[in-house]
PDB file of N, CA, C and O in Angstrom:
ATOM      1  N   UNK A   1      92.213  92.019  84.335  1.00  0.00           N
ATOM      2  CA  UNK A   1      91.839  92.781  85.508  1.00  0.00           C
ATOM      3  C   UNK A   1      91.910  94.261  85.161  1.00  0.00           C
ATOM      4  O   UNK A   1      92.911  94.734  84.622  1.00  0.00           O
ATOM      5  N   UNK A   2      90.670  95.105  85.524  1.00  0.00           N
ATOM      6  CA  UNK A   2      90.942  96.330  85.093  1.00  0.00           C
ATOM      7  C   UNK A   2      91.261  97.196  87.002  1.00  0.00           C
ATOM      8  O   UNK A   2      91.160  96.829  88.173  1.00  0.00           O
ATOM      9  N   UNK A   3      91.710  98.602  86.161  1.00  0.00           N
ATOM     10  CA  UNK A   3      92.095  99.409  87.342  1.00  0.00           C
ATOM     11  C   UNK A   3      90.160  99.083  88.633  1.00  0.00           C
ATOM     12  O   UNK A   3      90.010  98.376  89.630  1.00  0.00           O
ATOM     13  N   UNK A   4      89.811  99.399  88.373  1.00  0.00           N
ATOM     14  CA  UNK A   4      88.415  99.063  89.312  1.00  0.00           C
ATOM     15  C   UNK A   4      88.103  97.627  89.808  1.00  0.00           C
ATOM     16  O   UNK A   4      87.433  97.464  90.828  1.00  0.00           O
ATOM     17  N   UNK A   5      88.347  97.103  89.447  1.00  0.00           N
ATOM     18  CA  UNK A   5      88.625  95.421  89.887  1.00  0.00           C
ATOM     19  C   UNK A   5      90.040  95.536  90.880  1.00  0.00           C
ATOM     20  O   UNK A   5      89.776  95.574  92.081  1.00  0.00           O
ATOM     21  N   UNK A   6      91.052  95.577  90.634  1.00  0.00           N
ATOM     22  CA  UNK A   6      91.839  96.131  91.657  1.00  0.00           C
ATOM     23  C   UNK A   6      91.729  96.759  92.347  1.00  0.00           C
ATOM     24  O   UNK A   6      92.157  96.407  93.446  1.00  0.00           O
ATOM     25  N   UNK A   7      91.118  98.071  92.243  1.00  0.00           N
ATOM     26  CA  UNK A   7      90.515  98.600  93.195  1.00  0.00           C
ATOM     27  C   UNK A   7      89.739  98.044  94.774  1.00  0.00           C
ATOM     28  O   UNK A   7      89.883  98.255  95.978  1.00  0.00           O
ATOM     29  N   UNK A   8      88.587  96.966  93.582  1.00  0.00           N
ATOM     30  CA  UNK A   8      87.843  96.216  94.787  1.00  0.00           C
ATOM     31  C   UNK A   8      88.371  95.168  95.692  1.00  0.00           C
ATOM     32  O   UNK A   8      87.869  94.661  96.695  1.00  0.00           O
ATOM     33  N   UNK A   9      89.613  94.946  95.043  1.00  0.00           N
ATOM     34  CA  UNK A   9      90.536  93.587  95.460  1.00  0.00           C
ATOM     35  C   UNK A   9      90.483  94.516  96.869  1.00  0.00           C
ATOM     36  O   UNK A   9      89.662  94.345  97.770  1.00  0.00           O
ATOM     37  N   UNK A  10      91.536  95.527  96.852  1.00  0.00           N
ATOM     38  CA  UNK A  10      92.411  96.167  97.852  1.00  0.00           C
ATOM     39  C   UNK A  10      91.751  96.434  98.908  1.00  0.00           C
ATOM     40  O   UNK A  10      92.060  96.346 100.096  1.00  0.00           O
ATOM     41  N   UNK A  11      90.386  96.922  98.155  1.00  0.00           N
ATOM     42  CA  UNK A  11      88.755  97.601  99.919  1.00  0.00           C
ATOM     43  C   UNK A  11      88.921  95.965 100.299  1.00  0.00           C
ATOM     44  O   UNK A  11      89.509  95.722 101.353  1.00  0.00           O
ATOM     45  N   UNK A  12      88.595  95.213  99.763  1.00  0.00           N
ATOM     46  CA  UNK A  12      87.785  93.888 100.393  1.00  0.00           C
ATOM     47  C   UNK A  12      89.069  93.347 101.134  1.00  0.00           C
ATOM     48  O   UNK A  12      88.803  93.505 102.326  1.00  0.00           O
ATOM     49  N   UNK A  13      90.081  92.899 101.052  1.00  0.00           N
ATOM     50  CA  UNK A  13      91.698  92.580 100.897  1.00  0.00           C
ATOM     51  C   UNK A  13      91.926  93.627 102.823  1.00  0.00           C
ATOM     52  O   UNK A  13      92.272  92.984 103.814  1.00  0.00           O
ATOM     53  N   UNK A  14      91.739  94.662 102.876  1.00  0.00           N
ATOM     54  CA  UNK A  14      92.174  95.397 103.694  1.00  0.00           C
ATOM     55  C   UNK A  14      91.458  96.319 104.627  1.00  0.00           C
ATOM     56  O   UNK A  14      91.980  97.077 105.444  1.00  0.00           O
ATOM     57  N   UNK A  15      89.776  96.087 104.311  1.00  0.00           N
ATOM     58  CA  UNK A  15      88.846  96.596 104.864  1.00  0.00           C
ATOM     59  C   UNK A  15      89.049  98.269 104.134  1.00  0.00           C
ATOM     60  O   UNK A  15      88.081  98.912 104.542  1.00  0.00           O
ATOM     61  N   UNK A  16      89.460  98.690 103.713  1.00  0.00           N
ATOM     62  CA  UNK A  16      89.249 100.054 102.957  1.00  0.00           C
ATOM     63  C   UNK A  16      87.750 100.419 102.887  1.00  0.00           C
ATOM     64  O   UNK A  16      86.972  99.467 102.961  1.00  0.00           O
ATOM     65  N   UNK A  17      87.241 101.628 102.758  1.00  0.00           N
ATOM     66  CA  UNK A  17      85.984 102.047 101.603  1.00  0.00           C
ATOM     67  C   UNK A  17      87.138 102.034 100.283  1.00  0.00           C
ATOM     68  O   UNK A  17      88.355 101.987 100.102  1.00  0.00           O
ATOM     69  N   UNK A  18      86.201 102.089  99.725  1.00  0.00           N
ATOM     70  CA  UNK A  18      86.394 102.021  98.119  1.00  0.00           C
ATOM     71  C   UNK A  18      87.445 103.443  97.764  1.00  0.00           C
ATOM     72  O   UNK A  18      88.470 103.449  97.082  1.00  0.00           O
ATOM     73  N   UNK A  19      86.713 104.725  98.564  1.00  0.00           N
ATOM     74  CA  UNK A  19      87.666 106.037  97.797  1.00  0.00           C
ATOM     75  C   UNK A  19      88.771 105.836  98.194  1.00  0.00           C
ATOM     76  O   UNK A  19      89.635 106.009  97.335  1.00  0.00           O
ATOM     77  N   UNK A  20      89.309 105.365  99.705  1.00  0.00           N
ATOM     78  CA  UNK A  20      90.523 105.310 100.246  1.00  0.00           C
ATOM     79  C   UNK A  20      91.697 104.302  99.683  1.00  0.00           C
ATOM     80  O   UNK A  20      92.919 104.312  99.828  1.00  0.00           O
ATOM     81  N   UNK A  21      90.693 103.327  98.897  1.00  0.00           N
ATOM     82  CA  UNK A  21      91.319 102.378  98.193  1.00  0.00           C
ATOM     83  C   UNK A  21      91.624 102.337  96.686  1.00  0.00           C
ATOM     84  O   UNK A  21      92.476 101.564  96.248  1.00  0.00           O
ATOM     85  N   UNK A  22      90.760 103.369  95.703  1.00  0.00           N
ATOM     86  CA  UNK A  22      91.144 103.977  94.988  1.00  0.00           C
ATOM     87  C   UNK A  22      92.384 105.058  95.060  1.00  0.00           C
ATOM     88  O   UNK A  22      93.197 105.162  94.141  1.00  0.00           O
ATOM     89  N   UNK A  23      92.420 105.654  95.964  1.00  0.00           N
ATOM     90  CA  UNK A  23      93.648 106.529  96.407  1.00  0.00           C
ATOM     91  C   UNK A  23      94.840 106.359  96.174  1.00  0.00           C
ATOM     92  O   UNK A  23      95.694 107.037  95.602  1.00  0.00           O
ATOM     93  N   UNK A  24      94.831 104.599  97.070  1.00  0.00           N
ATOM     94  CA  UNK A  24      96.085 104.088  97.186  1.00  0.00           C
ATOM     95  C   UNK A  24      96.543 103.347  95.785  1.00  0.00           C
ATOM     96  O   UNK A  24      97.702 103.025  95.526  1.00  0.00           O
ATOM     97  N   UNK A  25      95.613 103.181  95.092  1.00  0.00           N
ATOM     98  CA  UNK A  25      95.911 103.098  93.624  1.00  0.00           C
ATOM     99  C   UNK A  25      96.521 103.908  92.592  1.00  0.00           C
ATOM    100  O   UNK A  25      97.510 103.901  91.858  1.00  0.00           O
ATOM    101  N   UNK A  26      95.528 104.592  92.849  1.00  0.00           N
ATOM    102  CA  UNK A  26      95.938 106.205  91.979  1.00  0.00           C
ATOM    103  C   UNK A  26      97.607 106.798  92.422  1.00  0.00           C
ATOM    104  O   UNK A  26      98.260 107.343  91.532  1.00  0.00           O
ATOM    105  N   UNK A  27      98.143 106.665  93.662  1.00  0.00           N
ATOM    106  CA  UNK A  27      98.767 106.837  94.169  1.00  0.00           C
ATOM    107  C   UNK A  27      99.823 106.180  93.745  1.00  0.00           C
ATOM    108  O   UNK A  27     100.951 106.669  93.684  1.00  0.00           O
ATOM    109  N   UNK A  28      99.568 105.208  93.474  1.00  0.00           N
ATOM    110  CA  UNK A  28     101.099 104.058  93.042  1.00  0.00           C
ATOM    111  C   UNK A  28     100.930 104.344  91.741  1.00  0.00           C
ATOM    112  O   UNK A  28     101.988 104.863  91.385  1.00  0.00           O
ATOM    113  N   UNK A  29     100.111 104.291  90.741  1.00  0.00           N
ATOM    114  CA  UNK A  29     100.240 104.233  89.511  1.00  0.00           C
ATOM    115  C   UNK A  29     101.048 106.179  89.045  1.00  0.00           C
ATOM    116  O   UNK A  29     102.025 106.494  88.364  1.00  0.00           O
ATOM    117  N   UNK A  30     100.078 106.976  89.785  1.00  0.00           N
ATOM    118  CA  UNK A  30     100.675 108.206  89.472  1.00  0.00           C
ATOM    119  C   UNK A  30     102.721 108.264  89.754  1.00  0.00           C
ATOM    120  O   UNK A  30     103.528 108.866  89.047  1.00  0.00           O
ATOM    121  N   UNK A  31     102.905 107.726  90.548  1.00  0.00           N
ATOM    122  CA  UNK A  31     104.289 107.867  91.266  1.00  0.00           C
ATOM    123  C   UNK A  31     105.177 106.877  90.439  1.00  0.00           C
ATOM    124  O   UNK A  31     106.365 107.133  90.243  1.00  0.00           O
ATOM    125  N   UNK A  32     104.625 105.821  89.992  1.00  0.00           N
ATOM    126  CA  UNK A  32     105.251 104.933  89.065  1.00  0.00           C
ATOM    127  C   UNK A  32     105.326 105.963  87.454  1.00  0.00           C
ATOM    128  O   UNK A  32     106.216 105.759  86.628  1.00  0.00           O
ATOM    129  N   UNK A  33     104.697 106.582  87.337  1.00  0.00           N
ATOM    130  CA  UNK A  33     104.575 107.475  85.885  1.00  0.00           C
ATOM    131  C   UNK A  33     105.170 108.259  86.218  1.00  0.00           C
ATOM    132  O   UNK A  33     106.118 108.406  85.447  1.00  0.00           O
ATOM    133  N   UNK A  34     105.182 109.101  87.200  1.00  0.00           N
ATOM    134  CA  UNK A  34     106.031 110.504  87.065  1.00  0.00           C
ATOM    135  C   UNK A  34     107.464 109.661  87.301  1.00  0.00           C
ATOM    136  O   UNK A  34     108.024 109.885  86.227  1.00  0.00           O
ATOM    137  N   UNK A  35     108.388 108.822  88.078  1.00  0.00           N
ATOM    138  CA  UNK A  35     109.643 107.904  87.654  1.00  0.00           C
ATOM    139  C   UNK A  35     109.730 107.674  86.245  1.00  0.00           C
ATOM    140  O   UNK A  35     110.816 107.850  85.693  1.00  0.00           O
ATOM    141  N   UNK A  36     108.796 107.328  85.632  1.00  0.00           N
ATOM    142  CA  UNK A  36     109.189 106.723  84.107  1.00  0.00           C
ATOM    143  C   UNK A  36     109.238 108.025  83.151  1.00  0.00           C
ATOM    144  O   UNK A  36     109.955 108.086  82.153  1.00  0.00           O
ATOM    145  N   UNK A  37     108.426 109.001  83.564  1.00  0.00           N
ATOM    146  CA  UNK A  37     108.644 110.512  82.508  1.00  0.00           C
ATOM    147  C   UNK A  37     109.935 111.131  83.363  1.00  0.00           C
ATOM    148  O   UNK A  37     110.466 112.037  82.720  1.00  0.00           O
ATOM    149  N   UNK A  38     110.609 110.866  84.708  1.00  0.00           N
ATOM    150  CA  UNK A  38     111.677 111.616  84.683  1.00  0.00           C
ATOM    151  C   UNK A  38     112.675 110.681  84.130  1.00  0.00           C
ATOM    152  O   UNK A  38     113.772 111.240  84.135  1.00  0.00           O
ATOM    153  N   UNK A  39     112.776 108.820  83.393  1.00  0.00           N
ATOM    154  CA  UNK A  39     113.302 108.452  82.876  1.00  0.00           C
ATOM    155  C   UNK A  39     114.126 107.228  83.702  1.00  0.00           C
ATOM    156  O   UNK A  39     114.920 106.339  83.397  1.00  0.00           O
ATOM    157  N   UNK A  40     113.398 107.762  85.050  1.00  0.00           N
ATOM    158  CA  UNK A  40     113.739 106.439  86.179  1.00  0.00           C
ATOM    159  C   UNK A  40     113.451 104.963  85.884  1.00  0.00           C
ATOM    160  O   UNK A  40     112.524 105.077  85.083  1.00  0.00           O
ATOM    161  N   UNK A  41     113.595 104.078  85.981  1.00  0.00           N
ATOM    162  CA  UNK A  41     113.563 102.496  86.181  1.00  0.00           C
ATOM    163  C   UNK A  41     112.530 102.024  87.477  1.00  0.00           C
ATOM    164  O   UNK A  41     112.940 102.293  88.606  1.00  0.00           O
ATOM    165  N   UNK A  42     111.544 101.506  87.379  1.00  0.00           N
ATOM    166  CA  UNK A  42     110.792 100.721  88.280  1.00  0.00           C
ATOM    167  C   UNK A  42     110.318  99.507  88.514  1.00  0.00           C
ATOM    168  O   UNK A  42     109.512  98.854  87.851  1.00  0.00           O
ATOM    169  N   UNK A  43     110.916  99.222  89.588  1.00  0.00           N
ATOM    170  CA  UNK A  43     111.274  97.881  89.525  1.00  0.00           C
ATOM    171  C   UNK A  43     110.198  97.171  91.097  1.00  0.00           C
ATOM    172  O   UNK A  43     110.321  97.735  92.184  1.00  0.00           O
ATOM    173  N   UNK A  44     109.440  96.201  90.974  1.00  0.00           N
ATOM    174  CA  UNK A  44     108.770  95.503  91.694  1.00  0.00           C
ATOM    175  C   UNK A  44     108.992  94.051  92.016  1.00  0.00           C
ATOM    176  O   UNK A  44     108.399  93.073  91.560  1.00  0.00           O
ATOM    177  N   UNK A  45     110.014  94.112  92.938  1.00  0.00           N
ATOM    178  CA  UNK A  45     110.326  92.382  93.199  1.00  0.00           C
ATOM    179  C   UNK A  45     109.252  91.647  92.781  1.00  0.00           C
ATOM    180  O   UNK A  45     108.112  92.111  92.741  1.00  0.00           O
ATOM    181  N   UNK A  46     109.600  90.293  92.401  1.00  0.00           N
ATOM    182  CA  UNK A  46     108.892  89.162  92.022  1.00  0.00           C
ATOM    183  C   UNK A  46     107.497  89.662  90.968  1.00  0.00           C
ATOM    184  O   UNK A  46     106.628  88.797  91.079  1.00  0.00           O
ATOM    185  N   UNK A  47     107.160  90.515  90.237  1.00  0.00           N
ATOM    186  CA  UNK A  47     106.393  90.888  89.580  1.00  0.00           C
ATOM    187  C   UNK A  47     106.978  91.241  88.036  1.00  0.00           C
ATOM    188  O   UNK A  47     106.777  90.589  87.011  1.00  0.00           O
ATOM    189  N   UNK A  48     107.851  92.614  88.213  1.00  0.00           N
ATOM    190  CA  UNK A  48     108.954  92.560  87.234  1.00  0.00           C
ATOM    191  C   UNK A  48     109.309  94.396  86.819  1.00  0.00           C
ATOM    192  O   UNK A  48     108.589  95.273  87.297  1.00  0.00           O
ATOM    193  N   UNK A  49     109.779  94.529  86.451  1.00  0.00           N
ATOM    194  CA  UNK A  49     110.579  96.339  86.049  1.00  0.00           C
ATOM    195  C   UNK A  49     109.957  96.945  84.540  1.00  0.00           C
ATOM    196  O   UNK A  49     109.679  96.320  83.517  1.00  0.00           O
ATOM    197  N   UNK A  50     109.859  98.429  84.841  1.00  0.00           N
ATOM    198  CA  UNK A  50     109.094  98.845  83.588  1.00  0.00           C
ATOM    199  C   UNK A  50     110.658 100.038  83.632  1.00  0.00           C
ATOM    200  O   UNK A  50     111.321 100.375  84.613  1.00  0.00           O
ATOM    201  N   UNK A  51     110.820 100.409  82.226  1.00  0.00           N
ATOM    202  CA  UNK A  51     111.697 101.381  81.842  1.00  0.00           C
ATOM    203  C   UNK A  51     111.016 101.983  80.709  1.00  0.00           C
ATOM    204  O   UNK A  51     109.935 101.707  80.188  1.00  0.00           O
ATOM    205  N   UNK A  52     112.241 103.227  80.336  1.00  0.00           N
ATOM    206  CA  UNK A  52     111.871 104.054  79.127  1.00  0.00           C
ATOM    207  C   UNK A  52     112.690 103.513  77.899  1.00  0.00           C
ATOM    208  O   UNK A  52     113.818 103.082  78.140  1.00  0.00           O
ATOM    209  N   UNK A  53     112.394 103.502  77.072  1.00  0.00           N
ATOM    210  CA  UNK A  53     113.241 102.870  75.909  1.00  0.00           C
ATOM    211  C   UNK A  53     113.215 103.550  74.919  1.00  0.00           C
ATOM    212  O   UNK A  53     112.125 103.513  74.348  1.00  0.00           O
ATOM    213  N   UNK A  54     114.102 104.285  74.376  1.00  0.00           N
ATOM    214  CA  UNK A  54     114.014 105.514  73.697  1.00  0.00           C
ATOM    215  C   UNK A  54     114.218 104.600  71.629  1.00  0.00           C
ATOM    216  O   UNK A  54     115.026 103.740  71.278  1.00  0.00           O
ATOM    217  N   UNK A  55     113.542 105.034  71.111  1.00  0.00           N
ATOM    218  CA  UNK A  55     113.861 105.010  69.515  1.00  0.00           C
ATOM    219  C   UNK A  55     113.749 105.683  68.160  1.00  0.00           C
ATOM    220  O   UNK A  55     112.722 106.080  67.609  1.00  0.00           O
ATOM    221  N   UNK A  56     114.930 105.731  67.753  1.00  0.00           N
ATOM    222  CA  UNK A  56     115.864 106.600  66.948  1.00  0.00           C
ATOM    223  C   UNK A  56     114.561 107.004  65.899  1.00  0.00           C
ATOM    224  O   UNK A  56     113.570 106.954  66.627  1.00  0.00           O
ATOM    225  N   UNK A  57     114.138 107.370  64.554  1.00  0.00           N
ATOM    226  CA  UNK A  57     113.401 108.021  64.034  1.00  0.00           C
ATOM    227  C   UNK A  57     114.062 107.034  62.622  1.00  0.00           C
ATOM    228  O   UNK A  57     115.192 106.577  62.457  1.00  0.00           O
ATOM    229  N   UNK A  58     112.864 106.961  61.776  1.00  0.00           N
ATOM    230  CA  UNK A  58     113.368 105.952  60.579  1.00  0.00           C
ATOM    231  C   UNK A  58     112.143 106.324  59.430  1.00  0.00           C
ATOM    232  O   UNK A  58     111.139 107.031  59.511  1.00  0.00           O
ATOM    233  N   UNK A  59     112.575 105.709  58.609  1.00  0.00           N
ATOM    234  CA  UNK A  59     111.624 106.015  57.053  1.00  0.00           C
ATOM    235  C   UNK A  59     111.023 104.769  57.229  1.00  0.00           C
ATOM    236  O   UNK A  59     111.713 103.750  57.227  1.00  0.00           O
ATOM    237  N   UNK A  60     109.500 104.728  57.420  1.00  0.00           N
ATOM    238  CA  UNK A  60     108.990 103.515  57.451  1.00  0.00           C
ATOM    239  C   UNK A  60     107.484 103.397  56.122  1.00  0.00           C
ATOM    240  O   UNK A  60     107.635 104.324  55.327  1.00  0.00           O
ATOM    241  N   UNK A  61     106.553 102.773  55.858  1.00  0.00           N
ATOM    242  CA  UNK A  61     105.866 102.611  55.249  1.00  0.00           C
ATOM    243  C   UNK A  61     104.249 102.261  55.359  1.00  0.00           C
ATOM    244  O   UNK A  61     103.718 101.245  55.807  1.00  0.00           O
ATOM    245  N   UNK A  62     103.621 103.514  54.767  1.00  0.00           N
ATOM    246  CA  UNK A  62     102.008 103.392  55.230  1.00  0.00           C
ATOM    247  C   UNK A  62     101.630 101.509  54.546  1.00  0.00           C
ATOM    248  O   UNK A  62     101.843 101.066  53.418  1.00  0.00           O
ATOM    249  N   UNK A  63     101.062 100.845  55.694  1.00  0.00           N
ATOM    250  CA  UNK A  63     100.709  99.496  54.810  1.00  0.00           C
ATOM    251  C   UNK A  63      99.578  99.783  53.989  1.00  0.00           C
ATOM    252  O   UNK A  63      99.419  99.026  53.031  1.00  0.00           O
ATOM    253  N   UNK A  64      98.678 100.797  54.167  1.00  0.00           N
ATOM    254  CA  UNK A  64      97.744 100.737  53.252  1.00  0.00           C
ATOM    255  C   UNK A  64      97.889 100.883  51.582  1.00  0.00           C
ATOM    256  O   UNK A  64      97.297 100.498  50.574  1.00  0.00           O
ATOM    257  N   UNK A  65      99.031 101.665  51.935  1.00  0.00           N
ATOM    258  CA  UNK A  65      99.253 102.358  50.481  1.00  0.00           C
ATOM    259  C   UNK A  65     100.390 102.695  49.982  1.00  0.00           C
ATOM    260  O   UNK A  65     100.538 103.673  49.249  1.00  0.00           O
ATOM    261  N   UNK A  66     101.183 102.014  50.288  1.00  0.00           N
ATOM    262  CA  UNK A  66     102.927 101.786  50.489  1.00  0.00           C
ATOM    263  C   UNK A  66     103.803 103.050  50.674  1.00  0.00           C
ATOM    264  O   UNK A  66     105.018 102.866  50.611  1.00  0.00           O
ATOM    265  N   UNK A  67     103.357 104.302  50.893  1.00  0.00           N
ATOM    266  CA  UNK A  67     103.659 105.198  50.523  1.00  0.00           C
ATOM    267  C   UNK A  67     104.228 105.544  51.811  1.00  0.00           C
ATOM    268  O   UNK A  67     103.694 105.583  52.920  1.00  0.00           O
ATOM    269  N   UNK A  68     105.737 105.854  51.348  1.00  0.00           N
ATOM    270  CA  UNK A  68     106.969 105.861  52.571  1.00  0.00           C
ATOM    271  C   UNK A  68     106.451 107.441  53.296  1.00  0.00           C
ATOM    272  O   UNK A  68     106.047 108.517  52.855  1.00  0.00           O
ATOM    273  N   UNK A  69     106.703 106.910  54.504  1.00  0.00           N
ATOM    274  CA  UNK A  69     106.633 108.170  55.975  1.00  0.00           C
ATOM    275  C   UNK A  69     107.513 108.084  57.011  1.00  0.00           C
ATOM    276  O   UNK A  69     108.063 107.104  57.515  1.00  0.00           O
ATOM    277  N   UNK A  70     107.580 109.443  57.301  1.00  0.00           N
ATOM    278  CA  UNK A  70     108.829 109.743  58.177  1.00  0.00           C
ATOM    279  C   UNK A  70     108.247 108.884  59.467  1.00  0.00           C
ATOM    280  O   UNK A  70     107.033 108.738  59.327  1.00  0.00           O
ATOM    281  N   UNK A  71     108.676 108.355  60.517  1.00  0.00           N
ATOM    282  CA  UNK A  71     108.778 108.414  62.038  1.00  0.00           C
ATOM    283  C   UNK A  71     109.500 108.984  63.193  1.00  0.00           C
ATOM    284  O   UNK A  71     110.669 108.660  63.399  1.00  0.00           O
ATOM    285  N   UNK A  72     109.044 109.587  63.749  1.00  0.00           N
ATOM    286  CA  UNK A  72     110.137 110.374  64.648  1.00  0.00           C
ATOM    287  C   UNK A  72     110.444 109.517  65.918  1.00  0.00           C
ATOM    288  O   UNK A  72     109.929 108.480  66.335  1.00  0.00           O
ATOM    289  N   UNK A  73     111.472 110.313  66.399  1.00  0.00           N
ATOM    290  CA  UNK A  73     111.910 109.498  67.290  1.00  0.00           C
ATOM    291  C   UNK A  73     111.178 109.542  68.554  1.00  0.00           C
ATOM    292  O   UNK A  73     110.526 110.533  68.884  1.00  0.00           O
ATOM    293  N   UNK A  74     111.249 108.736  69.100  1.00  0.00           N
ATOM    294  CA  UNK A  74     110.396 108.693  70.607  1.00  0.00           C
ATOM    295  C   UNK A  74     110.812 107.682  72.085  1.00  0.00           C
ATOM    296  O   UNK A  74     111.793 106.965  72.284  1.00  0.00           O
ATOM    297  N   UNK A  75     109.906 107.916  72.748  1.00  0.00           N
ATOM    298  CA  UNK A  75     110.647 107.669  74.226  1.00  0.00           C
ATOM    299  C   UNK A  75     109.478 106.363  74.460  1.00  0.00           C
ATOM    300  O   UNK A  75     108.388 106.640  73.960  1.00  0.00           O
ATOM    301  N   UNK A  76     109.529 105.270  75.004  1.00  0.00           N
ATOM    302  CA  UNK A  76     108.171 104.738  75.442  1.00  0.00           C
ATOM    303  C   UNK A  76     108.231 103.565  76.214  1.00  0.00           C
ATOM    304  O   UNK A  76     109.221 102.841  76.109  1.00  0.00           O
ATOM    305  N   UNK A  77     107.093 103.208  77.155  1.00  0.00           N
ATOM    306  CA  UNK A  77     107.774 102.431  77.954  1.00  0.00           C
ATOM    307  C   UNK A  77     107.907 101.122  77.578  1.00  0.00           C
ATOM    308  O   UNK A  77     107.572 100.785  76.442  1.00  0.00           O
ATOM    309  N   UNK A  78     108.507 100.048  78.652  1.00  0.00           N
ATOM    310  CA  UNK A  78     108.383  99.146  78.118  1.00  0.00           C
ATOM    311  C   UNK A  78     108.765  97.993  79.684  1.00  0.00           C
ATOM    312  O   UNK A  78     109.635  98.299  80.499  1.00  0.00           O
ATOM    313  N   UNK A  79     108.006  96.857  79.786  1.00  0.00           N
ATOM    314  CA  UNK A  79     107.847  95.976  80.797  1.00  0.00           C
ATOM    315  C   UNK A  79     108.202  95.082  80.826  1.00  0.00           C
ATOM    316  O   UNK A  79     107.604  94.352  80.035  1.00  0.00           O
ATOM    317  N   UNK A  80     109.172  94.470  81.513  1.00  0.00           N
ATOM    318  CA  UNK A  80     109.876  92.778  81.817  1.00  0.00           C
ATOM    319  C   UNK A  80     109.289  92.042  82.692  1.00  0.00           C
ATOM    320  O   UNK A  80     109.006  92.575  83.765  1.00  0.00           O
ATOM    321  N   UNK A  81     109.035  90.984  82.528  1.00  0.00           N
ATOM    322  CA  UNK A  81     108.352  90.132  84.021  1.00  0.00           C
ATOM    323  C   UNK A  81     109.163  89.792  84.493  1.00  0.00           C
ATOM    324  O   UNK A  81     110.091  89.358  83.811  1.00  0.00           O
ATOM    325  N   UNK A  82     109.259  89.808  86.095  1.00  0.00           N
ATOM    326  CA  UNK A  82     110.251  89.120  87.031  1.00  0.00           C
ATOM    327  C   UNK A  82     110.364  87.479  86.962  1.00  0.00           C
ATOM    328  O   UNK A  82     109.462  87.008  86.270  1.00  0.00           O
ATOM    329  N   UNK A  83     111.102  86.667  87.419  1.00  0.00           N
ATOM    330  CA  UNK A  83     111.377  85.578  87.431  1.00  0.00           C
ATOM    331  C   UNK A  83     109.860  84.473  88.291  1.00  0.00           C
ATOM    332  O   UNK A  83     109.090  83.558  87.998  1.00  0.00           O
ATOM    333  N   UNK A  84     110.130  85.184  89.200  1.00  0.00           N
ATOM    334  CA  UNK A  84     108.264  84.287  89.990  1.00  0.00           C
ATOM    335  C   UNK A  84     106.964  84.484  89.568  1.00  0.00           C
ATOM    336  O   UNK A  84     106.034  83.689  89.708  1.00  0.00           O
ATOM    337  N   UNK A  85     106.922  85.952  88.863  1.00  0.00           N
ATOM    338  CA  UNK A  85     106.150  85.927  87.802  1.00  0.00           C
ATOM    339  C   UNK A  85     105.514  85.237  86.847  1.00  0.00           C
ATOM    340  O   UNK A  85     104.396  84.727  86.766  1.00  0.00           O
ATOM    341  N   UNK A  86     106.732  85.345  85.918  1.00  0.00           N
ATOM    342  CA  UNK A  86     106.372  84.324  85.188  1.00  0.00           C
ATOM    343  C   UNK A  86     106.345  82.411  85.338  1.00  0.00           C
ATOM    344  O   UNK A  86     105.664  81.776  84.533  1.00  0.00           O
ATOM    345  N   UNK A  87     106.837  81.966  86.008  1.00  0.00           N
ATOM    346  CA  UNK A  87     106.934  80.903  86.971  1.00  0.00           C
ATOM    347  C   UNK A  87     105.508  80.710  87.399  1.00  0.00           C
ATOM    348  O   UNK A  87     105.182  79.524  87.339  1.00  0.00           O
ATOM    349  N   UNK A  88     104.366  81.684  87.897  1.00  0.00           N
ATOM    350  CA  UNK A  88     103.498  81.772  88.535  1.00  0.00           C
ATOM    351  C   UNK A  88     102.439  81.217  87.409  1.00  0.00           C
ATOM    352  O   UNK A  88     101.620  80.310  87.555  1.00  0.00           O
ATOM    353  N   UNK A  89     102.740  82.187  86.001  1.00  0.00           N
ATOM    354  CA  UNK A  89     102.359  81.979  85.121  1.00  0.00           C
ATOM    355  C   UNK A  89     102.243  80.666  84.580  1.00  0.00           C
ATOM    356  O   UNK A  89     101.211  80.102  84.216  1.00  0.00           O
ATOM    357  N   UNK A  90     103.238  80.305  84.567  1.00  0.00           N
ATOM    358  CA  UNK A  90     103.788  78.741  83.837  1.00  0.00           C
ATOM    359  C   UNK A  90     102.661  77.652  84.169  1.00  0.00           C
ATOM    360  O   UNK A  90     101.973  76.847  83.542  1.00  0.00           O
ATOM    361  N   UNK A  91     102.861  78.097  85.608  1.00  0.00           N
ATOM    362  CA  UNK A  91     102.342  76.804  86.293  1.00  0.00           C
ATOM    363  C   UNK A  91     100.685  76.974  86.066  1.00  0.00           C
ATOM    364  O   UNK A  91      99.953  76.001  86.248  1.00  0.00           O
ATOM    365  N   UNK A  92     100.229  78.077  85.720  1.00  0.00           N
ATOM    366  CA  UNK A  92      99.184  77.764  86.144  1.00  0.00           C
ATOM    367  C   UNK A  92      97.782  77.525  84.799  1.00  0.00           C
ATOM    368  O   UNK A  92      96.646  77.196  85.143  1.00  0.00           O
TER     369      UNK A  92
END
């Protein structure tokens, strides 16, 4: 499902036009990102929680050409599925 397919879910789903329903998209996704860059936890019953997961910086290796390179350290997110979620999944 892309962001515009959701989109159309939500107009058809709730009688929206389309911009008002893009909005309310844009709206959750923006507010869910600015939580995760101030380092907050977001969490969506029965769906599942996204966090920041920070990692340390290491000597790792170009595969093309074995030739060792630094990595720095970095921040990035990362997503758990909730329990009915995946359940939802299972079953289907």
């Amino acid at each position: 499902m892309t962001k515009g397919e959701l989109i159309d879910i939500i107009a058809q789903r709730e009688g929206f036009n389309l911009k008002k329903a893009e909005i309310v998209v844009n709206t959750i996704f923006d507010a869910m990102g600015e939580a995760l860059a101030r380092g907050e936890r977001v969490e969506i019953r029965g769906f599942g929680s996204f966090e920041v997961r920070e990692y340390e910086a290491y000597r790792g290796r170009n595969p093309k050409t074995g030739e060792e390179v630094y990595v720095r350290a970095k921040r990035a997110p990362f997503f758990k599925t909730g329990k009915e979620l995946r359940e939802r999944v299972d079953l289907s």
